[in-house]
C-alpha positions in Angstrom: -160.0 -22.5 40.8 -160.8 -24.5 37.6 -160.2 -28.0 39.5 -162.1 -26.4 42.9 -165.2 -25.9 40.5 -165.3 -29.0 38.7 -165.8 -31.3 42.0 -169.1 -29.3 41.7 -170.0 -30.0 38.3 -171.7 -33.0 37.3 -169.5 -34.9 34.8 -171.2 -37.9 32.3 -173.8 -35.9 32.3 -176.5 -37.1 29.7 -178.8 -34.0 29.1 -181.0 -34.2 25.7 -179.6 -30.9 24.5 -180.5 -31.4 20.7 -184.2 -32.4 21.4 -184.7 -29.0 22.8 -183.4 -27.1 19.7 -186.7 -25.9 18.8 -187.3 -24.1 22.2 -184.1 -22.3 21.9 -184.0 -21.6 18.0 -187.4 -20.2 19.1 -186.0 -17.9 21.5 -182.9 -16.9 19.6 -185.4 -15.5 17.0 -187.5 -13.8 19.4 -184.2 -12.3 20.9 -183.1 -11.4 17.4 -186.1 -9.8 16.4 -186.4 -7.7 19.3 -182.8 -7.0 18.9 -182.8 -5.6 15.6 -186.7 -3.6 16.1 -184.4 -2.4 19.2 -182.1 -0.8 17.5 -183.7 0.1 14.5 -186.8 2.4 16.5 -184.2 3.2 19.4 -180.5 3.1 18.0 -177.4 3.2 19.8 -176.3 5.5 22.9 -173.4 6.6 20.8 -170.2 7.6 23.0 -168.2 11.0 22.0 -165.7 8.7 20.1 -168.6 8.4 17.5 -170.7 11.4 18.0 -168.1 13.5 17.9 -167.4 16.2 20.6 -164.7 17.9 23.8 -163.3 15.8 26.2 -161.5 17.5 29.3 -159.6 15.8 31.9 -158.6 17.1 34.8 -157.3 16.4 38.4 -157.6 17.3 41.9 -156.3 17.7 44.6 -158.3 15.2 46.5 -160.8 12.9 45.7 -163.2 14.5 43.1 -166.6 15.7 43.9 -168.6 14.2 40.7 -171.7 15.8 42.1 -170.0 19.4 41.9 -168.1 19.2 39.1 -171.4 17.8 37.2 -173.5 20.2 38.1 -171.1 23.2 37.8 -170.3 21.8 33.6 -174.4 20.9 33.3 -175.4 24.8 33.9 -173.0 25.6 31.0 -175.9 24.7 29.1 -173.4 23.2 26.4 -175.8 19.7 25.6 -175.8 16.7 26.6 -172.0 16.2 29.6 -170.9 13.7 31.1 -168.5 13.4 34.0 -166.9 10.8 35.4 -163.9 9.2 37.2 -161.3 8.2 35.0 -158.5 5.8 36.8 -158.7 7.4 40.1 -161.1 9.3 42.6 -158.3 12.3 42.1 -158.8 12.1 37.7 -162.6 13.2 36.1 -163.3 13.1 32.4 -165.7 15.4 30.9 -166.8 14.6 27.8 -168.9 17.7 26.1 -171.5 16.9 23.2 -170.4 18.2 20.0 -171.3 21.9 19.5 -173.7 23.1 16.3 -171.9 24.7 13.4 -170.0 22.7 10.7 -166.2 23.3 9.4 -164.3 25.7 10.8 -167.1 26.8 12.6 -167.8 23.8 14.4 -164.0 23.9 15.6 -164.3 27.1 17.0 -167.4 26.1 18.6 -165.9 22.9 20.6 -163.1 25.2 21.6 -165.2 27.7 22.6 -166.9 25.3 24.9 -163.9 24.1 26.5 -162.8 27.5 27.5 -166.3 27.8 28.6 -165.8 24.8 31.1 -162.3 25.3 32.0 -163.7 28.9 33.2 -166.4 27.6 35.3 -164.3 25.1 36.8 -161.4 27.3 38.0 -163.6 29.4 39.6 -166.0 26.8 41.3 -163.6 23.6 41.8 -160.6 24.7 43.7 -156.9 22.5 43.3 -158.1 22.0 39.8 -155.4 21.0 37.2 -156.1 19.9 33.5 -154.1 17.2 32.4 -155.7 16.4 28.5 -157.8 17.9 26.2 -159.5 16.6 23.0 -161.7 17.4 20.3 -163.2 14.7 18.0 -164.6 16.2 14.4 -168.1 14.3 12.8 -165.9 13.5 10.3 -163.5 11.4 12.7 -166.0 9.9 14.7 -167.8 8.9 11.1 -164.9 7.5 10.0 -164.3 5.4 13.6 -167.7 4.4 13.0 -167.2 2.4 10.1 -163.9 1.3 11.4 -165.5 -0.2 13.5 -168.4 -1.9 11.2 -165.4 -3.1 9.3 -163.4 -5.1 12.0 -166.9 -7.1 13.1 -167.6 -8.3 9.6 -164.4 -8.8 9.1 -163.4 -11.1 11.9 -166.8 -12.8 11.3 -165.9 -13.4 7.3 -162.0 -14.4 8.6 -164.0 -17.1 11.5 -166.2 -18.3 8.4 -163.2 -18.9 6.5 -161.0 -20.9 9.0 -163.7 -23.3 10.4 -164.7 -24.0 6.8 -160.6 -25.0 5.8 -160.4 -26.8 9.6 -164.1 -28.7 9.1 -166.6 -28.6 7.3 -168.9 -26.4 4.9 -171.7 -27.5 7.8 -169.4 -26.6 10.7 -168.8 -23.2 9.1 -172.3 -21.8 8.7 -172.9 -22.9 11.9 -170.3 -21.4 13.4 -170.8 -17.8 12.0 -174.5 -18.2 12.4 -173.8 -18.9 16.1 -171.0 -15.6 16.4 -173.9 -13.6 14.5 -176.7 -14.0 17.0 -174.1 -12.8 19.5 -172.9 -9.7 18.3 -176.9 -9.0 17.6 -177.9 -10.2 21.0 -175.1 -8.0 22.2 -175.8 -4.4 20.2 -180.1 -5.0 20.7 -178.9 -4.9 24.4 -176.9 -2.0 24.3 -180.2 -0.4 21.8 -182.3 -1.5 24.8 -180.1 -0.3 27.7 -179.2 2.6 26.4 -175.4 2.3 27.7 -173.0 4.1 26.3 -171.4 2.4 23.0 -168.1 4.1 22.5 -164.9 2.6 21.3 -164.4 -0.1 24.1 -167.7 -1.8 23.4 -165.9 -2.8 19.9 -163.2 -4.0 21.6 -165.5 -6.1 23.9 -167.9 -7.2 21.1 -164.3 -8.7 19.1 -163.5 -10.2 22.1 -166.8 -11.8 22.4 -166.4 -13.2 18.8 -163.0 -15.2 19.7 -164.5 -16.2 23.2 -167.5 -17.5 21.4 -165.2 -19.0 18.5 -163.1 -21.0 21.2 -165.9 -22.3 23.0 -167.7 -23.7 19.7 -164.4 -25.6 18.3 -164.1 -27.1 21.5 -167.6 -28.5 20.8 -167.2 -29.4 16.8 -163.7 -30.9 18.0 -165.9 -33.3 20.0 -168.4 -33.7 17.7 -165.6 -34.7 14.7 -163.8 -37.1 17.0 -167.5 -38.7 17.8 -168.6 -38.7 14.2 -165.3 -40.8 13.6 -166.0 -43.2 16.9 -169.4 -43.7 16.9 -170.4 -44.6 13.1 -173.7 -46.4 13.8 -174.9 -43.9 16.7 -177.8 -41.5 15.2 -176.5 -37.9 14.5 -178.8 -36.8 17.1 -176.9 -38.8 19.8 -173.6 -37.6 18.7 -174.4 -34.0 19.0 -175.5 -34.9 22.7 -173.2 -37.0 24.0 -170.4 -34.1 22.6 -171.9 -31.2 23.8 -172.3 -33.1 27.3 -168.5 -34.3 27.1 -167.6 -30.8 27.4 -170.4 -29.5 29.8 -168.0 -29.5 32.3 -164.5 -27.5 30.3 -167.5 -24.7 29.0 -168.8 -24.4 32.5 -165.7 -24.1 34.4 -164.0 -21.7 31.6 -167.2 -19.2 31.6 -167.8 -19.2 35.8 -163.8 -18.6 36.3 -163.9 -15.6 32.9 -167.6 -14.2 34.7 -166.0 -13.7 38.5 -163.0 -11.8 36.9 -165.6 -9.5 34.8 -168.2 -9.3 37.7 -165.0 -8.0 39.7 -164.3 -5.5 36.7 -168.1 -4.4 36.7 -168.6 -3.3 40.0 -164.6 -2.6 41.0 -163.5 -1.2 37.8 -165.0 1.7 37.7 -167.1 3.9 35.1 -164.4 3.8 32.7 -164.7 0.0 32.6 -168.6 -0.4 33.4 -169.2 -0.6 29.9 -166.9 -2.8 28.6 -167.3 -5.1 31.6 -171.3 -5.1 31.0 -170.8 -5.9 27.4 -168.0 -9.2 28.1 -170.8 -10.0 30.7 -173.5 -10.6 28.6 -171.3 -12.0 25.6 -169.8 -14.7 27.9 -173.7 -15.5 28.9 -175.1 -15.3 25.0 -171.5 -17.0 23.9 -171.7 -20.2 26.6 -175.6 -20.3 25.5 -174.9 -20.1 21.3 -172.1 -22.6 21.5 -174.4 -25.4 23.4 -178.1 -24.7 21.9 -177.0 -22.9 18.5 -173.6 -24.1 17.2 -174.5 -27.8 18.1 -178.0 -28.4 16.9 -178.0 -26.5 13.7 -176.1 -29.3 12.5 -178.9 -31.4 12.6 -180.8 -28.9 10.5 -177.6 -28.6 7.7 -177.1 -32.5 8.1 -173.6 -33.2 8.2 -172.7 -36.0 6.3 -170.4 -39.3 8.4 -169.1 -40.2 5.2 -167.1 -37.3 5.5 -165.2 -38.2 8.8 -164.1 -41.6 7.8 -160.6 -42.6 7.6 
């Protein structure tokens, strides 16, 4: 696939990427800022793993009717429900918003709720079997929260640390500020989308960090070798003439990772929409950060040659 791609792909290209860093450094804030108005006046479309609340799952004997099994659990009148498939056209998870009442109360409320559903269902769906049941406390899906707050900063303070020991102090800001306008690019669109943010949506948005890591060290590994090669050339140049050396590897790499996630997107199913949606738009906002962010914002920091010389 790679080598079926790159007889389509320009190589020696010579495209003035670094001249048009104020462009996108223009619309990386703009993107930012809308990001983080996003989710500050809208929030995040947080999933039951966060919320807290029932999950049922259940089989049938055929394919599931969604439509009837959706709108047999929505005249519960139990909150917000959703139902989907979940591995098959035969498997449907229903997720039930967490009930009202704290402590023990709460947890007799979410129970009561799934006895409420598992009622209505045996006597409206018939062949129905119930394979799982769950109930996620506040205080859980609180702590999953932060679990998950942890693991982002985390793996962008552990990124920070190994491109500063591998470059440079230069390399490493740049580096963390390109993984940062990622994960906010990524979240704003989930605050403007609305999409579900559960658990997987983590999982996609640390994946994002080491897709977007990769890609820039393949860059500053080019720009290092440059710095060493070309003492005399401006700084300017370098950048350019790196970023454009490995045009083609960035291009192939995110066309070939985007067929396999549009394929997950629309093939996958709702279980996978989410996550798919989410590598989607990281792969996009990763290719984009590691060519107009990571690069240029050298310029800005001003690496020093002196401190590639042999």
């Amino acid at each position: 696939m790679a080598l079926a791609l790159s007889r389509y792909i320009p190589l020696g290209t010579k495209i003035p990427f670094v001249q048009q860093r104020f462009y996108a450094f223009g619309l990386s804030s703009v993107a930012i800022v809308v990001s983080i108005v996003a989710f500050l006046m809208l929030g995040l479309n947080f999933g039951i793993d966060f919320r807290g609340g029932s999950q049922i799952q259940i089989a049938t004997e055929g394919p599931a009717d969604l439509a009837q099994i959706r709108t047999v659990v929505s005249n519960l009148e139990l909150g917000d429900v959703q139902v989907q498939n979940f591995g098959s056209d035969s498997i449907v998870r229903i997720r039930i918003e967490r009930q009202a009442g704290e402590g023990t109360q709460g947890a007799n409320a979410q129970q009561s709720a799934i006895k409420i559903v598992r009622a209505a269902l045996d006597e409206n769906i018939d062949g129905v079997s119930y394979r799982a049941t769950s109930v996620i406390s506040p205080k859980v899906s609180g702590e999953l929260v932060n679990a998950g707050i942890y693991a982002v900063v985390g793996a962008l303070i552990s990124m920070l640390i190994y491109i500063w020991f591998r470059f440079e102090w230069q390399f490493s800001v740049g580096a963390v500020v390109a993984l940062a306008h990622d994960v906010i690019l990524t979240i704003g669109m989930f605050s403007i989308s609305q999409l579900e943010f559960n658990l997987s949506i983590i999982a996609a948005i640390l994946t994002i960090v080491g897709y977007s890591m990769n890609d820039t060290v393949v860059v500053y590994d080019r720009i290092r070798e440059n710095l060493r090669k070309y003492k005399r050339m401006p700084l300017a140049d370098v950048l350019n003439q790196a970023i454009n050396e490995t045009l083609s590897r960035t291009t192939i790499t995110s066309i070939t990772t985007l067929l396999a996630l549009f394929a997950l997107f629309f093939l996958g199913g709702e279980v996978l929409r989410g996550f798919s949606f989410a590598m989607i738009w990281g792969v996009v906002v990763g290719t984009y950060s590691s060519i107009f962010v990571a690069a240029p914002i050298l310029l800005v920091l001003g690496v020093q040659r002196g401190e590639f010389e042999e």
